[in-house]
C-alpha positions as CSV (number, residue, x, y, z in Angstrom):
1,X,47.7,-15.5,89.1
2,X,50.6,-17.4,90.5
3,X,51.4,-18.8,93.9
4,X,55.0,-19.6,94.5
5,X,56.3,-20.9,97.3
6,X,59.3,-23.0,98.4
7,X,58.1,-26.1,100.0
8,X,61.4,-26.0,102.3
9,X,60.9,-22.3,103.6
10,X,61.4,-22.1,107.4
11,X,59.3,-18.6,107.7
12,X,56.4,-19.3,106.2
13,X,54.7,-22.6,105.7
14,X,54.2,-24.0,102.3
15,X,50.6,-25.0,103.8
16,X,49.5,-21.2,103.6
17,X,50.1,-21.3,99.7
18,X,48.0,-24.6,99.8
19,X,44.9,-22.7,101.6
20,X,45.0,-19.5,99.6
21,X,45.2,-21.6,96.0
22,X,42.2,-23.5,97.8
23,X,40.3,-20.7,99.3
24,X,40.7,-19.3,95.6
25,X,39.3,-21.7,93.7
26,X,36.4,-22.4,96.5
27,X,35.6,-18.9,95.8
28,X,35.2,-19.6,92.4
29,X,38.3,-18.6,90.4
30,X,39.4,-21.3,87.6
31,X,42.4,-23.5,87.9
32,X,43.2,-22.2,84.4
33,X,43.9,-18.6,86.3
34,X,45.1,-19.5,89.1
35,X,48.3,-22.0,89.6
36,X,50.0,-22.9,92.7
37,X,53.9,-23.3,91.9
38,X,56.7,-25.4,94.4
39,X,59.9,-23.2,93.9
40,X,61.9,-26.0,95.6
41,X,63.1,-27.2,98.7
42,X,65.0,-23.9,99.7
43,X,64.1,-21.7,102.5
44,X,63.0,-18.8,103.4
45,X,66.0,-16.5,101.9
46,X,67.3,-19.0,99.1
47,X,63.3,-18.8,98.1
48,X,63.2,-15.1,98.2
49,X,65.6,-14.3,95.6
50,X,64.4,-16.7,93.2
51,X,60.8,-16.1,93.6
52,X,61.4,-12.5,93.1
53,X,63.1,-12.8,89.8
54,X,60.7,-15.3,88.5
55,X,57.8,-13.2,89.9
56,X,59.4,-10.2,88.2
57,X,60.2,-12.6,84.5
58,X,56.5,-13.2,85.0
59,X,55.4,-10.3,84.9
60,X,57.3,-9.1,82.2
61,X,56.1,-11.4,80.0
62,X,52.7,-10.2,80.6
63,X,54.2,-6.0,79.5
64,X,53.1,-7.0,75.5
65,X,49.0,-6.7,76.9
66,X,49.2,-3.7,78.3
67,X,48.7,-0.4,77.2
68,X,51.6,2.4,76.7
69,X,51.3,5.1,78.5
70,X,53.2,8.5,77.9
71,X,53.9,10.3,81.0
C-alpha cells in the first residue's frame, strides 16, 4: 500500500498521512508493504491531480498479477 500526500496541501494535513502509516505499522503491517510517499510541496488541488495519475500508474503496474476475467 501507498500513502501519498503533499506535504504543502492546505485541506488536509500531511500529519494525517503520518498517523495512518504509523497506526499501520503499530498494527502490525510491514514497512516493506506499506510506504508513506511526500508528493511535494503543492496543495490541496495541485496535489490532487498528480496523486491521482500516479495512484492510477500504480495501480496499473500492479494489472500483470491479476487474473483475466471475461465478462
Amino acid at each position: 500500500m501507498q500513502i501519498l500526500h503533499c506535504s504543502g496541501d492546505d485541506n488536509v494535513p500531511y500529519e494525517n498521512a503520518i498517523i495512518a502509516y504509523n497506526s499501520f505499522i503499530k498494527l502490525g503491517a510491514s514497512t516493506e508493504n506499506v510506504t508513506l510517499l511526500d508528493g511535494g510541496n503543492f496543495n490541496h488541488n495541485e496535489c490532487a491531480s498528480f496523486l491521482i495519475i500516479s495512484a492510477k500508474i500504480w495501480l496499473d503496474s500492479m494489472a500483470d498479477i491479476c487474473e483475466s476475467i471475461q465478462i
